[in-house]
Each structure stands twice: as C-alpha cells, then as structure tokens.
C-alpha atoms as an extended CHARMM CRD file, in Angstrom:
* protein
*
       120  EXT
         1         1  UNK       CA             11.4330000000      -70.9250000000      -25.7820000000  PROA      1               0.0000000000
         2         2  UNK       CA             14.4320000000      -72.6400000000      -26.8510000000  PROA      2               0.0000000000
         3         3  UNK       CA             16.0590000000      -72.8250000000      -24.0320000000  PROA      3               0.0000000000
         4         4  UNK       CA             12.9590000000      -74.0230000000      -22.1700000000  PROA      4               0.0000000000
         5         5  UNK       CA             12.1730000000      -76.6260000000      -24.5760000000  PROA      5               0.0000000000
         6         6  UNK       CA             16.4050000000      -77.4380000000      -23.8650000000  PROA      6               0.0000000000
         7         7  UNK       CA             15.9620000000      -78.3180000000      -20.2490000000  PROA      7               0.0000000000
         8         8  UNK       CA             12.9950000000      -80.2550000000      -20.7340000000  PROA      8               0.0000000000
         9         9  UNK       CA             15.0690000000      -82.5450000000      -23.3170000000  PROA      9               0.0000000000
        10        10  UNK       CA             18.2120000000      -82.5400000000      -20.6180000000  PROA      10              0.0000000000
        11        11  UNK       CA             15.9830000000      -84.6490000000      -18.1710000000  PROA      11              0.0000000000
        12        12  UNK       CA             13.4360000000      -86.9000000000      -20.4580000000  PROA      12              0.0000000000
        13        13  UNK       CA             12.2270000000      -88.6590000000      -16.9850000000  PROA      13              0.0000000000
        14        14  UNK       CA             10.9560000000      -85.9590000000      -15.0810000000  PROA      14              0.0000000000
        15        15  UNK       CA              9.0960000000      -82.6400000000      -14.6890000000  PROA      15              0.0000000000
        16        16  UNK       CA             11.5860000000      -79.1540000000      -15.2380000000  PROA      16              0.0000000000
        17        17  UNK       CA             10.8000000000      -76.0760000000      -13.9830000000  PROA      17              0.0000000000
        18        18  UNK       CA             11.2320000000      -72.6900000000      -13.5110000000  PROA      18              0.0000000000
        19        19  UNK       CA              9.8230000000      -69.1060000000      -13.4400000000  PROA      19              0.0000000000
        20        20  UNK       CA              9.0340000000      -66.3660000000      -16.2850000000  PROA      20              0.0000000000
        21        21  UNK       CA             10.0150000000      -63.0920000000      -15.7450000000  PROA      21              0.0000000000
        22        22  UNK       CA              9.0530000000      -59.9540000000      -17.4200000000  PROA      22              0.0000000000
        23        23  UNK       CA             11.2870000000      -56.6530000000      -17.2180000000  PROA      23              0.0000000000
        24        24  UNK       CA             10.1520000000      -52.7780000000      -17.5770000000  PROA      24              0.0000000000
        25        25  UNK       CA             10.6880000000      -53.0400000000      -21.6140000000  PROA      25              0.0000000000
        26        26  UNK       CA              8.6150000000      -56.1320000000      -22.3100000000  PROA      26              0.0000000000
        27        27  UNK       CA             11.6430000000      -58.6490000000      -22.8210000000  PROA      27              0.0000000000
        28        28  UNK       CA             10.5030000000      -61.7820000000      -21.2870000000  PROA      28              0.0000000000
        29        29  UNK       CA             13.3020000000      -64.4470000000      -19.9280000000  PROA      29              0.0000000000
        30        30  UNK       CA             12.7410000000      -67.8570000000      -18.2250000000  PROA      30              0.0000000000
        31        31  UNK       CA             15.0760000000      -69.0650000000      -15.1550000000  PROA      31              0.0000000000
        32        32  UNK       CA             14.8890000000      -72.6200000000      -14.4420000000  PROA      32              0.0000000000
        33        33  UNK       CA             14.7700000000      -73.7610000000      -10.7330000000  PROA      33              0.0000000000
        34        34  UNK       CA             15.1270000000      -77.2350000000       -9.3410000000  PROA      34              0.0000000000
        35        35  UNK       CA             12.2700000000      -79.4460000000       -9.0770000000  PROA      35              0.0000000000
        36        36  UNK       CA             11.8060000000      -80.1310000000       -5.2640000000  PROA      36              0.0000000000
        37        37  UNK       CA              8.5310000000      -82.3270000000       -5.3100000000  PROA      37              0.0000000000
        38        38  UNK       CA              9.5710000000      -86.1650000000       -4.0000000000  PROA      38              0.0000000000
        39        39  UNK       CA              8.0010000000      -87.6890000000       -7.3370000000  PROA      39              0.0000000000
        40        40  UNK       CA              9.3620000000      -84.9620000000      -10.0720000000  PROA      40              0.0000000000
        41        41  UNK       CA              8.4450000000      -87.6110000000      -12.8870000000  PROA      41              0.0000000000
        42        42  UNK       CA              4.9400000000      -86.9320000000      -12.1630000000  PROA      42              0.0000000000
        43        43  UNK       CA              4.5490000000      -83.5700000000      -10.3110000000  PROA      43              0.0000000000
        44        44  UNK       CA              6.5840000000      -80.2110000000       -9.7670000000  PROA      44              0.0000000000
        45        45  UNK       CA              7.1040000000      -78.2030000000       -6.9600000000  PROA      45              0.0000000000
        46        46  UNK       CA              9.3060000000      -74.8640000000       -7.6420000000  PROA      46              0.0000000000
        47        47  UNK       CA             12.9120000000      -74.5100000000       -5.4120000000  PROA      47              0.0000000000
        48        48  UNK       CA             11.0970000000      -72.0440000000       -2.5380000000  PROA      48              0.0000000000
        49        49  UNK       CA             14.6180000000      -70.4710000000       -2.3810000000  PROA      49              0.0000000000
        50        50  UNK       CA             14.0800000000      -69.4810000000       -6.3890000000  PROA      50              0.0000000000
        51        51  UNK       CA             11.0960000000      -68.1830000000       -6.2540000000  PROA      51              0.0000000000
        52        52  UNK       CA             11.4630000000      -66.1990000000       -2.8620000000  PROA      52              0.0000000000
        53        53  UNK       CA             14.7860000000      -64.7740000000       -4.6060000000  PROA      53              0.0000000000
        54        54  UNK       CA             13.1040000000      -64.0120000000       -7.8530000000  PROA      54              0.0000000000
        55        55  UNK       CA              9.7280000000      -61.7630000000       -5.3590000000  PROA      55              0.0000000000
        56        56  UNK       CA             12.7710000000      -59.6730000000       -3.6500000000  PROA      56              0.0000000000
        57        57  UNK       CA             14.3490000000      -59.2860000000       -6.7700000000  PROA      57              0.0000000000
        58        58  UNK       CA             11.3570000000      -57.9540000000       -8.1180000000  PROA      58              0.0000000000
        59        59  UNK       CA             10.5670000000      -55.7140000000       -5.1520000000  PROA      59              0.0000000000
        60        60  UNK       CA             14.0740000000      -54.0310000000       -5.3030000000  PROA      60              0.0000000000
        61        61  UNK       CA             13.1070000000      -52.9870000000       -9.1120000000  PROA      61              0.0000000000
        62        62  UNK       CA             14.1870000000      -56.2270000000      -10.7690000000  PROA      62              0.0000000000
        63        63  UNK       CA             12.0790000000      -58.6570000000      -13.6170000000  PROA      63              0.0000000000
        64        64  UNK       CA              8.4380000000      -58.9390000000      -12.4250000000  PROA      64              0.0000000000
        65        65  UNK       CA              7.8930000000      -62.9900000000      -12.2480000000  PROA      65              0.0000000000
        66        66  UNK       CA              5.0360000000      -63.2340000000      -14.5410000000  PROA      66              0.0000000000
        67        67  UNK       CA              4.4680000000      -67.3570000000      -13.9980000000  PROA      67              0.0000000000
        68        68  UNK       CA              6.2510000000      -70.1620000000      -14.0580000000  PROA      68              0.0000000000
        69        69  UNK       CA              6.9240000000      -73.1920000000      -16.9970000000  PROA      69              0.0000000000
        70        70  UNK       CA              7.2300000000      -77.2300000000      -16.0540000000  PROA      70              0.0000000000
        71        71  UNK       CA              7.5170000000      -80.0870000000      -17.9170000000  PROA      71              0.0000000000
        72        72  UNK       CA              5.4910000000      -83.5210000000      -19.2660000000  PROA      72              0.0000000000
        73        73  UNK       CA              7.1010000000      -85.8460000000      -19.8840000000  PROA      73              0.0000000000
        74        74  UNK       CA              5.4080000000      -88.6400000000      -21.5630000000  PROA      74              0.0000000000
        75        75  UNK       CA              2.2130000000      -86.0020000000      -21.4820000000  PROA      75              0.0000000000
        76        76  UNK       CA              1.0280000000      -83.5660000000      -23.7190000000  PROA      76              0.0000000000
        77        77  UNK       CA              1.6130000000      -79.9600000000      -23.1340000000  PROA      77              0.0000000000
        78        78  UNK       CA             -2.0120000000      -79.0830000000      -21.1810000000  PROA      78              0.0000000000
        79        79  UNK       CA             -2.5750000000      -78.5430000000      -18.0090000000  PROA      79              0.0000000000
        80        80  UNK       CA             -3.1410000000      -81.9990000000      -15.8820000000  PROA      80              0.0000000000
        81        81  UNK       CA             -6.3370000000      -82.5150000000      -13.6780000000  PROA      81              0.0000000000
        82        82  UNK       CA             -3.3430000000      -81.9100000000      -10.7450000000  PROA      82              0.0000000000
        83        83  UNK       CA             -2.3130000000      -78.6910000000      -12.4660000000  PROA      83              0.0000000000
        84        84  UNK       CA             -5.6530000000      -77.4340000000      -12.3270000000  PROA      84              0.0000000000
        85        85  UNK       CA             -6.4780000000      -77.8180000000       -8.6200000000  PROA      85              0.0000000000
        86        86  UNK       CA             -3.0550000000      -76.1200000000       -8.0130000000  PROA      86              0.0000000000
        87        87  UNK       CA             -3.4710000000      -73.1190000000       -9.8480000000  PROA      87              0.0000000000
        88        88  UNK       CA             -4.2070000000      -70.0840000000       -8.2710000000  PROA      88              0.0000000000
        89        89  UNK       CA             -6.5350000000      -67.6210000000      -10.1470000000  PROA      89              0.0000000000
        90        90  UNK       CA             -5.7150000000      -64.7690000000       -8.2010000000  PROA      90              0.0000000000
        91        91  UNK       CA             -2.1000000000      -65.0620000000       -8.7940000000  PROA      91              0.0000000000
        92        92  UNK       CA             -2.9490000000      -64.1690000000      -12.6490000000  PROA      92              0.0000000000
        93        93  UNK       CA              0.2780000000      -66.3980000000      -13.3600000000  PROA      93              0.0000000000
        94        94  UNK       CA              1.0650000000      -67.5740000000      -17.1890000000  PROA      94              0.0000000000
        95        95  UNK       CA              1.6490000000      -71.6420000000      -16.9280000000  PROA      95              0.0000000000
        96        96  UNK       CA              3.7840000000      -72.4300000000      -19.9600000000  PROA      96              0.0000000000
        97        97  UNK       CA              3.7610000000      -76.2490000000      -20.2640000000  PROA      97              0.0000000000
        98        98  UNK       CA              5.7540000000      -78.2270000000      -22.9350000000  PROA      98              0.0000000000
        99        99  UNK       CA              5.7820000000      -81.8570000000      -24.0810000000  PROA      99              0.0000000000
       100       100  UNK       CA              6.9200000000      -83.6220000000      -26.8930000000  PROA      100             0.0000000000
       101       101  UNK       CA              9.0450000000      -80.5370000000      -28.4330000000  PROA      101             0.0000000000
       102       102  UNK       CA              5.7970000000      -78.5080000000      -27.8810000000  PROA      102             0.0000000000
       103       103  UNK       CA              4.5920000000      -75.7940000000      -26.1650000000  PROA      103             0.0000000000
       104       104  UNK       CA              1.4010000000      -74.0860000000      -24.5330000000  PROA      104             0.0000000000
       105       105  UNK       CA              0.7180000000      -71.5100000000      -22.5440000000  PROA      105             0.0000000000
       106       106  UNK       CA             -2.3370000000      -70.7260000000      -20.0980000000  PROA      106             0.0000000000
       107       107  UNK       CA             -3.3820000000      -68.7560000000      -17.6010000000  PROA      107             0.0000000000
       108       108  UNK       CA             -6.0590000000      -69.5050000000      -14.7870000000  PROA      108             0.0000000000
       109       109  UNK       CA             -9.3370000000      -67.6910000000      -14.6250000000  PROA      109             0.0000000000
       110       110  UNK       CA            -11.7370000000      -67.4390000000      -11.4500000000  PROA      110             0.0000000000
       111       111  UNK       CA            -13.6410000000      -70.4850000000      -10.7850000000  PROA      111             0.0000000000
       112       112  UNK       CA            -10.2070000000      -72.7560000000      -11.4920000000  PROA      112             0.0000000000
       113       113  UNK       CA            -10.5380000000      -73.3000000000      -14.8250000000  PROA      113             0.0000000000
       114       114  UNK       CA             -7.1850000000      -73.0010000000      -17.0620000000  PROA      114             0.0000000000
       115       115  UNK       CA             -8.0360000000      -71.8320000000      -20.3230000000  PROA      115             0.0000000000
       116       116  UNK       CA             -5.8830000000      -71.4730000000      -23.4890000000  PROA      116             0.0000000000
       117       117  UNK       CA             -3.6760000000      -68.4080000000      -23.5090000000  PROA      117             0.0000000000
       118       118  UNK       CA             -1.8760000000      -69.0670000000      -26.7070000000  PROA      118             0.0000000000
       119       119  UNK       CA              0.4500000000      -71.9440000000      -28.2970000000  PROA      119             0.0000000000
       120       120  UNK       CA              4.0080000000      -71.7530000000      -28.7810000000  PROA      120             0.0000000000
C-alpha cells in the first residue's frame, strides 16, 4: 500500500496506475504502469503493453493480475460515475482507488454496480 499511496504523491496532478498481482502463496504486489489516457488528470487508461505483459506472464506460471489501482487526485477514493460504466463485472477485478493519503478497494458485481470490498 505504501508504495501505491508513493506514486500517487509523486504526480499530485494526475491519475497513477497500475495492476495488482497475486502469486501461488497469497503475497499480493502492485506494478505501476503509465497512464496512457490523453487527459490523465481526470481519467486513466492502463499502458496496453503492461497489462498484455503482465496476461503472458501469468499464462507462463507467473503472478495472476488480480485488478488494477489508479489515482484521484483532488477526489475521494470511490469509484467515479466514469469508473463505474468502465468496469467490467465479468472480469471479477479488485479496483483499489486512493485519494487524499487514503485508500479503498472494490470490486464490480453483475448489473455494474461497484460495491465496497474493504478500506485500506
């Protein structure tokens, strides 16, 4: 958490991002990726190149990418009305969103609805 809450203080002005990945003892790790979206103060859009890297990584026996964390600044640490629509239920993906030196965590249910997972 601390070093996701770290690169979310490094750039104040716009969303961070990056993946969470889960290996075959439990041990969760985050990996940032660049923020490719043409208006990252407002929105994210995860490097393709990351997360395409992090799938075969995971197919060849590697962390299983278990969702992704981003960034708001200015916001608070829910999921935006933008974040919603985006989020894929099937996916089953943990969003971990932090603001403000906080953190939460959710995780999309059918119908599109994020709900709260837990709170860092």
């Amino acid at each position: 958490m601390a070093q996701i809450l770290a690169h979310a203080a490094g750039a104040p002005a716009s969303e961070v991002c990056g993946l969470l990945l889960r290996d075959d003892a439990g041990r969760v790790a985050a990996a940032a990726a660049a923020n490719v979206h043409a208006d990252p103060s407002r929105f994210f859009e995860l490097d393709p190149g990351i997360l395409l890297a992090a799938h075969r990584r995971q197919r060849e026996g590697g962390p299983r990418v278990i969702g992704h964390y981003h960034s708001h600044p200015g916001g608070v640490a829910e999921p935006s009305a933008h974040d919603a629509a985006a989020a894929d239920a099937a996916s089953g993906w943990i969003w971990l969103i932090v603001a403000d030196g906080q953190a939460a965590a959710f995780q999309v249910v059918p119908g599109g609805r994020c709900t709260g997972y837990s709170n860092a």
